[in-house]
C-alpha positions in Angstrom: 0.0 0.0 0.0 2.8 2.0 0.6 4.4 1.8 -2.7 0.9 2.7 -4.1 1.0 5.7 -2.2 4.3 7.1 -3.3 3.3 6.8 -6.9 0.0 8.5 -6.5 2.3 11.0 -4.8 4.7 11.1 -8.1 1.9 11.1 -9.9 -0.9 13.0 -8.8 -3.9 13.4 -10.9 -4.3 17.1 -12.0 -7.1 18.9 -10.3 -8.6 21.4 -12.6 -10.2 24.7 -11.3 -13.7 25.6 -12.1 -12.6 27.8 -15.0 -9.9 25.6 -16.6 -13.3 22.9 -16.5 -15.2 25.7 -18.4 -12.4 26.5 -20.8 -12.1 22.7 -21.6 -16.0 22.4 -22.2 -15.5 26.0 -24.3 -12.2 23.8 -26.5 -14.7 20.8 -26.8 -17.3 23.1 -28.1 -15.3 24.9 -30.5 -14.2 21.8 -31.8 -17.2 20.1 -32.6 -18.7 23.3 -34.1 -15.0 23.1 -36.8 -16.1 19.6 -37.1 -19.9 20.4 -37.8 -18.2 23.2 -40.5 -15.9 20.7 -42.4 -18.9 18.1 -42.5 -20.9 20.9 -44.3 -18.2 22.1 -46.8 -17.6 18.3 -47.4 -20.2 17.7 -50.3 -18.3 20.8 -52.3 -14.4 19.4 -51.5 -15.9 15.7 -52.8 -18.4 16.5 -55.7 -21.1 14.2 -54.0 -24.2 14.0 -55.5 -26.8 15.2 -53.4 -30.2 14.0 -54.8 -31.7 16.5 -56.8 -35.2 15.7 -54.6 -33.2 17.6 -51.5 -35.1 20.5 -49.3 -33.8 23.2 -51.7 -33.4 25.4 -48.3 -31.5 22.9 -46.8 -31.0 21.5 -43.5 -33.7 23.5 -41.4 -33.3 25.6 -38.4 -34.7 23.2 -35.9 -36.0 24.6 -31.9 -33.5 24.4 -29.0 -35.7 21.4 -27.0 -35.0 22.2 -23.4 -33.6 19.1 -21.6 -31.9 17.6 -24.8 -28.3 18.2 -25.2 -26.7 16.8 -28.0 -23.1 16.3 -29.6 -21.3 14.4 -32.1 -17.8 13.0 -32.6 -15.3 11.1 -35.3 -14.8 7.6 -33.9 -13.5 5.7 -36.9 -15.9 3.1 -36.6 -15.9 2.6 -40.5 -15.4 6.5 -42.0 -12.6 8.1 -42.2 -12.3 12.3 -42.0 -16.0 12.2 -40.7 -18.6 12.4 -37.8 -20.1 8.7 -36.9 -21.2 8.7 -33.5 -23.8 11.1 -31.5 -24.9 11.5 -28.2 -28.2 13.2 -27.1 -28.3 13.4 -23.2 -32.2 13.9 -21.7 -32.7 15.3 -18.8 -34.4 13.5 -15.5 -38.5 13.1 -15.8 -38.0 12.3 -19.5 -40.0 9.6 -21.0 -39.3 7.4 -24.2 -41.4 5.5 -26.4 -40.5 3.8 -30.0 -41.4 1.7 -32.6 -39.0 -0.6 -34.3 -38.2 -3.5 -37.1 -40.2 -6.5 -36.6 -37.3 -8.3 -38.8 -36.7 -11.7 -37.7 -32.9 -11.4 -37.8 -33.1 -7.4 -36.0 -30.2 -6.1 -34.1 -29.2 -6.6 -30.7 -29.1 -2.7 -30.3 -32.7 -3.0 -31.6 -33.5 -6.0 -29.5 -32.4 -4.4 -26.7 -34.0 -1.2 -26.7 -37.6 -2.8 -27.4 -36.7 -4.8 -24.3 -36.3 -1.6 -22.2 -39.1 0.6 -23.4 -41.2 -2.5 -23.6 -40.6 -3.3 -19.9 -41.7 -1.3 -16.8 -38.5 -1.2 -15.5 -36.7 0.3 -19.0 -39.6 2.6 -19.0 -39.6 4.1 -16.0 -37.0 2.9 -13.7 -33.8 5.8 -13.1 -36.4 8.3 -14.7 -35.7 10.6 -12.1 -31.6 10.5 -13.5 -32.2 11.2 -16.7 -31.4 8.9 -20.0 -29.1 8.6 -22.9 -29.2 8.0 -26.9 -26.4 6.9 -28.6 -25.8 6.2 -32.5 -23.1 5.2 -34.6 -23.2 4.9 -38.4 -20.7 2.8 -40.3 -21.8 -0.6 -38.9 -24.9 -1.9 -38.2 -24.1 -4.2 -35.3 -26.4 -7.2 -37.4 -25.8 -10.6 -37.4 -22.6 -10.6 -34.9 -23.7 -13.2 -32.3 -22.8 -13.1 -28.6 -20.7 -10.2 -29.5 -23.3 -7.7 -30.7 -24.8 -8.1 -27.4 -21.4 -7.6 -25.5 -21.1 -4.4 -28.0 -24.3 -2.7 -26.8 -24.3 -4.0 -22.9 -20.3 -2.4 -23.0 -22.1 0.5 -24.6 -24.8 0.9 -22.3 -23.0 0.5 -19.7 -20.1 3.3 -20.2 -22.6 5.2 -21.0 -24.3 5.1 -17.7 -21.1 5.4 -15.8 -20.4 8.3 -17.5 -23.5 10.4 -17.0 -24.8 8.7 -13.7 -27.3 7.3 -15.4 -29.0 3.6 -15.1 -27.5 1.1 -18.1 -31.6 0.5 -18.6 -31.7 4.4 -19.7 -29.3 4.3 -22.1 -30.7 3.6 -25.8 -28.4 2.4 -28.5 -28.4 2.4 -32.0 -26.1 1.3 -34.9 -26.6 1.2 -38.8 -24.3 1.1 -41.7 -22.3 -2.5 -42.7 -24.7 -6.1 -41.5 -22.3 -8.7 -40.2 -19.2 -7.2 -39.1 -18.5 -7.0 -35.4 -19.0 -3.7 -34.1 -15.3 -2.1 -32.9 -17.3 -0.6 -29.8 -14.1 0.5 -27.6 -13.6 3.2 -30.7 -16.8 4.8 -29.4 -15.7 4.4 -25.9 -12.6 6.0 -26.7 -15.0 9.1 -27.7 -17.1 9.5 -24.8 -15.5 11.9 -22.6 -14.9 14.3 -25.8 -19.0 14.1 -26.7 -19.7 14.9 -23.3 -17.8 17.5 -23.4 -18.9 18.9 -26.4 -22.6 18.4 -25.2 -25.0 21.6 -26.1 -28.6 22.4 -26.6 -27.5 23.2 -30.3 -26.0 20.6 -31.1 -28.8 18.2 -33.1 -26.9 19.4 -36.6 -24.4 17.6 -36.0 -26.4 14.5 -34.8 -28.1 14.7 -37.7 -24.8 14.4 -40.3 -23.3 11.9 -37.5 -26.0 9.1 -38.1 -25.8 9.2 -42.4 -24.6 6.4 -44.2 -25.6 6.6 -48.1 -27.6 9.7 -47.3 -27.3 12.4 -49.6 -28.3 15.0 -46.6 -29.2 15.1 -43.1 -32.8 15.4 -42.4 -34.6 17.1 -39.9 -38.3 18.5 -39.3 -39.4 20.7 -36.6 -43.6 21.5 -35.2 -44.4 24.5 -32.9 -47.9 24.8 -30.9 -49.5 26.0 -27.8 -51.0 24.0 -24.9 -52.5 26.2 -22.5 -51.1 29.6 -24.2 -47.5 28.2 -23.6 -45.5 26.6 -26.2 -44.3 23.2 -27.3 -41.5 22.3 -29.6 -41.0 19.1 -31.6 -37.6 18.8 -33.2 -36.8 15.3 -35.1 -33.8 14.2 -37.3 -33.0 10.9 -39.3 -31.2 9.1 -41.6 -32.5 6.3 -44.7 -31.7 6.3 -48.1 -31.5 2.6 -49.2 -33.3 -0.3 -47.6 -36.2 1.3 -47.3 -39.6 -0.7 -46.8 -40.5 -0.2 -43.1 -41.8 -2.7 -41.3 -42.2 -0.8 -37.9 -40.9 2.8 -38.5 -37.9 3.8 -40.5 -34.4 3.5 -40.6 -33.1 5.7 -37.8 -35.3 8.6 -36.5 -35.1 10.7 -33.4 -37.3 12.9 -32.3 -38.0 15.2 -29.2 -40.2 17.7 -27.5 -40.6 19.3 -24.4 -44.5 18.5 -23.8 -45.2 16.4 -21.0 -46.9 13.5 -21.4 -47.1 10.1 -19.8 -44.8 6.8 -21.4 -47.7 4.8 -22.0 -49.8 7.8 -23.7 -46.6 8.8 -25.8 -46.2 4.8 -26.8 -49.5 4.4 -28.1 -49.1 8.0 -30.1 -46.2 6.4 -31.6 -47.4 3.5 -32.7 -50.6 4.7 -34.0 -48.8 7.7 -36.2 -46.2 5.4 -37.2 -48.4 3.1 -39.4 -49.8 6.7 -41.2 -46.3 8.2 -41.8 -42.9 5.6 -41.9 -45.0 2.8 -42.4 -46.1 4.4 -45.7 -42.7 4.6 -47.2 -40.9 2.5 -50.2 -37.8 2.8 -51.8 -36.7 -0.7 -52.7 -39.1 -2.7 -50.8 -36.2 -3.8 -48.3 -36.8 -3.8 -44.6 -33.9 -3.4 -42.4 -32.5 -4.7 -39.7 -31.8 -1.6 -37.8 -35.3 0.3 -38.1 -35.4 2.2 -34.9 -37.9 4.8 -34.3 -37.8 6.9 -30.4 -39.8 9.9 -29.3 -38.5 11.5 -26.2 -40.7 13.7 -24.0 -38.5 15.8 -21.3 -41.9 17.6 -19.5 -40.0 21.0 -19.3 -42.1 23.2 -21.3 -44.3 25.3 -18.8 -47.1 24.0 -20.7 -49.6 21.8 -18.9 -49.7 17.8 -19.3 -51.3 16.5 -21.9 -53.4 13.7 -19.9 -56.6 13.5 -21.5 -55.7 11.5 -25.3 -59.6 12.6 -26.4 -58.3 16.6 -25.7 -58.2 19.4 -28.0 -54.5 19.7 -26.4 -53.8 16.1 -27.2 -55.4 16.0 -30.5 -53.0 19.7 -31.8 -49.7 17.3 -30.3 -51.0 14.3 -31.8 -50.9 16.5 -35.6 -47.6 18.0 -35.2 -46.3 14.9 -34.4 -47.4 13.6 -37.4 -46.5 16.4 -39.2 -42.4 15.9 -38.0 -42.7 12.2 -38.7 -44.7 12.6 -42.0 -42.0 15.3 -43.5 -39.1 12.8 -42.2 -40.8 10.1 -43.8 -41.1 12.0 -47.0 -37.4 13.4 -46.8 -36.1 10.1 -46.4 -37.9 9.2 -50.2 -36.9 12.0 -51.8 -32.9 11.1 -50.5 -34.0 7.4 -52.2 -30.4 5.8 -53.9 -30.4 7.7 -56.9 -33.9 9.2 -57.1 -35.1 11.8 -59.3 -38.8 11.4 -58.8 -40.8 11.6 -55.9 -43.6 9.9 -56.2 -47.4 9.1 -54.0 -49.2 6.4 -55.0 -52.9 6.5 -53.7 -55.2 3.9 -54.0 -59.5 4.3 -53.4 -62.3 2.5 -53.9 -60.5 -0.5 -52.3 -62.5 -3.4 -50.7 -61.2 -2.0 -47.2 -58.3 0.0 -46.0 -56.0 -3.1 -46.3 -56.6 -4.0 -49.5 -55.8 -0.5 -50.6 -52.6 -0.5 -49.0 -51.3 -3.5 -50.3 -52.3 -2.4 -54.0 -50.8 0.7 -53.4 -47.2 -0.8 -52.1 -47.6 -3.1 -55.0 -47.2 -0.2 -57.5 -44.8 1.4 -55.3 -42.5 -1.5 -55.2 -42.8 -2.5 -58.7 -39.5 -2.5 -60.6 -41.3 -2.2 -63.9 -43.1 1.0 -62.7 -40.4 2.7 -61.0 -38.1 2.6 -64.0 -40.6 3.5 -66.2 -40.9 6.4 -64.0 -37.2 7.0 -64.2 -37.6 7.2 -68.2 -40.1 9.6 -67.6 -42.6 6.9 -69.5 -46.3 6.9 -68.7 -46.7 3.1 -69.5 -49.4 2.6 -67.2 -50.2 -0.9 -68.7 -47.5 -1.7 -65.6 -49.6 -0.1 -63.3 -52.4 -2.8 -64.5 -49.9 -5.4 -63.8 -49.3 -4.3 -60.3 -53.2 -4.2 -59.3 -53.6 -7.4 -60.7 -50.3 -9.0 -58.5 -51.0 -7.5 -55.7 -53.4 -9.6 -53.9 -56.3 -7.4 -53.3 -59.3 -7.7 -54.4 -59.7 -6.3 -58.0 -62.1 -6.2 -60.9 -60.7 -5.6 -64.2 -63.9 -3.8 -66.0 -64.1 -1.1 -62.5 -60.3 -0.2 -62.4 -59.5 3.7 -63.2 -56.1 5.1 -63.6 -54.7 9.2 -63.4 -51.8 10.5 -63.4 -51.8 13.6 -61.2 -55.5 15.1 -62.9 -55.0 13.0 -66.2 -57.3 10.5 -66.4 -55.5 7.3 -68.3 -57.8 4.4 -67.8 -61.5 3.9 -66.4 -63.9 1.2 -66.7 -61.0 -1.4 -67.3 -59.8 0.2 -70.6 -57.8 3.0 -71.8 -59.6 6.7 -71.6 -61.1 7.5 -74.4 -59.7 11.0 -73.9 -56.7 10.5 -72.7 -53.5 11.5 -74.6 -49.8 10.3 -74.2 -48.5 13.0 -75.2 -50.2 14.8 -71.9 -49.2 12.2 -69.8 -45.5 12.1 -71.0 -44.9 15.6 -70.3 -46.3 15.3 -66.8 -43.9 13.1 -66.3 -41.1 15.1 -66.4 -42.0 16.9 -63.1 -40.4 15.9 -60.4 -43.2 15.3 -57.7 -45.7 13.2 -59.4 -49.4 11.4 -58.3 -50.4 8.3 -58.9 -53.8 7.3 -58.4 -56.2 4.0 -58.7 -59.3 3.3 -58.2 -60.5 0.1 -57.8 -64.1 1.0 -57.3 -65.3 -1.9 -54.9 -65.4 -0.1 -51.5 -64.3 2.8 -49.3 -60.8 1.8 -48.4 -58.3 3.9 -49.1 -54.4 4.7 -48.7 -51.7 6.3 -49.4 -47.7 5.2 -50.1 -44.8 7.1 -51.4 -41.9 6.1 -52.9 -39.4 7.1 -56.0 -37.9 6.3 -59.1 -35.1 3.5 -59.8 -32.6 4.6 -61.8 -28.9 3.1 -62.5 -27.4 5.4 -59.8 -29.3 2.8 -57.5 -26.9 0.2 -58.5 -23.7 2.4 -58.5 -24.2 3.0 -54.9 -25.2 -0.7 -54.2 -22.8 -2.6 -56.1 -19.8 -1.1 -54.2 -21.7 -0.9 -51.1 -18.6 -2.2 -48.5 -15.7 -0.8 -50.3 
């Protein structure tokens, strides 16, 4: 013990003042916000093709949410010269709910966060200390065995440590590369410097830290009043490729300072997500990452939304949609190699079902997304897509448009139509699809893009 001793004495740990502390957080910050400024000027140094489908305004100016911080960091975890992990820290009282991939072979980062929101302990248990959300992009953490769940427990638990939080309030997250283990102790190696560089700014950088073959980050932001006070909703998330949600969508965070309970916030979720994410197609693969969470921190002065059948609750309920809906949407439009944006809307189905599945069937044909790519109105492939789909049809009641052009009705070609209409409607770059199958009142809507050999490029060389 004595020996110990000595060498503590010869080396004793520095003990910083309060303002060498505040300069240090000050360096951190400074850092990051160089980092967030070489991600940004990246696209110009590298030519990279940013879909043309892109919010011509850019990345938006989202709300401060009060009790999320947020910061991001270059761990190397497959990217070089780039941000690939982020850290959003929640402050106590917050509440979390999610929807995620029903994939058979899912994630342990996803199987483990549907284990602690979906248990009373994950969801409320440490509450009072706060909780944690952090991603990485590069790898997905998929298909790696015993060690995927060492990676996220190590995670989780470092995590915790760090922030004096419970390992059961720290969510993880990982998407990028399926079937290579995760090198977690590179994101260890970052967690004192994201901590540091944690600020109630920060969410830009989240958002750039989470891309993979995104083109751009994506965010969305809703403001309202609840009891003449306001409420902010800011979201962000990443998908370009792999995109046929079975649950929500590839990566999407989203936060707001309303209070509301866990169990009222998880069934808001779930309901919106099956009108927003779940409506979404780009190549009609689901992934095995698809992790949705909504955090609630309660510290808007604004009064709790308790009642679900409320005018209050029914105002949260649509700007929450509205985030998730324009995420949804941006995540289409940043499609591999897009160029056409594209809803698909199906009526007069048999029952709301029925509609739905016709409608993904058009959405996920090959044969109609190229032809949309050639800017062809060959709806004949639309016809093909109805009939495939599994939903109740009748042949001599089916009516096509595209946008206000009527094409088909009453199972043939409109008398009035004209191709050469139709062709130059095409060329727009938003563009309507609509069927009607003119058996019933169900109804839905799906959107999706084109499928154009830029798909492929991306694709092809994936991993290298």
């Amino acid at each position: 013990m004595a020996k110990n001793q000595k060498k503590q004495k010869r080396n004793p740990t520095p003990k910083l003042s309060k303002s060498e502390k505040r300069l240090a957080k000050w360096k951190a910050r400074a850092k990051s916000l160089a980092d967030e400024l070489r991600v940004l000027t990246a696209p110009l140094a590298k030519k990279v093709i940013v879909s043309p489908l892109a919010p011509k305004d850019g990345f938006p100016l989202l709300p401060e949410i009060a009790g999320v911080e947020f910061a991001a960091a270059q761990a190397g975890v497959r990217y070089k010269g780039r941000r690939d992990v982020m850290l959003a820290r929640l402050a106590p009282g917050s509440v979390i709910a999610g929807t995620f991939t029903r994939s058979a072979t899912r994630s342990a980062s996803v199987l483990d966060c549907q284990a602690k929101i979906g248990s009373k302990a994950g969801a409320d248990r440490g509450a009072d200390r706060g909780a944690a959300i952090l991603v990485n992009s590069g790898n997905a953490n998929a298909f790696t065995g015993r060690r995927g769940w060492i990676s996220v427990e190590t995670l989780a638990q470092s995590v915790a440590q760090k922030l004096d939080l419970l390992p059961s309030r720290v969510f993880t997250s990982s998407t990028g590369v399926i079937g290579e283990p995760l090198p977690h102790e590179r994101i260890i190696d970052t967690l004192d410097s994201l901590i540091d560089g944690l600020a109630p700014d920060g969410i830009t950088g989240a958002a750039q830290a989470i891309m993979t073959t995104d083109t751009f980050p994506k965010g969305a932001m809703a403001e309202l009043e609840i009891g003449d006070q306001p409420v902010r909703i800011a979201g962000i998330a990443k998908g370009s490729g792999m995109i046929a949600p079975d649950m929500a969508t590839m990566l999407v965070y989203i936060f707001t300072d309303a209070t509301i309970g866990q169990r009222q916030l998880q069934s808001l979720v779930s309901r919106l997500t099956d009108s927003s994410f779940n409506c979404i197609t780009v190549d009609s693969d689901t992934s095995t990452s698809d992790t949705l969470l909504v955090a609630a921190t309660g510290q808007s002065a604004a009064p709790a939304i308790d009642d679900m059948r409320s005018a209050d609750a029914r105002g949260f309920a649509a700007a929450l949609e509205g985030v998730m809906l324009d995420l949804a949407h941006q995540v289409v439009r940043d499609g591999e190699g897009a160029t056409k944006f594209v809803g698909v809307t199906v009526t007069g189905a048999a029952n709301n079902a029925d509609a739905k599945r016709c409608a993904l069937s058009i959405a996920n044909s090959p044969l109609v997304k190229t032809a949309i790519a050639g800017e062809d109105p060959n709806w004949g492939r639309i016809v093909a897509a109805v009939g495939k789909s599994g939903a109740a049809a009748d042949r001599d009641r089916l009516a096509i448009r595209f946008g206000q052009i009527s094409v088909a009705a009453e199972g043939m070609a409109d008398p009035d139509y004209v191709e050469a209409d139709a062709a130059a409607y095409m060329k727009q770059d938003d563009l309507e699809i609509g069927v009607d199958l003119g058996l019933g009142r169900g109804k839905a809507t799906v959107w999706t893009c084109d499928l154009t050999h830029r798909y492929i490029d991306i694709n092809a060389d994936y991993r290298s």
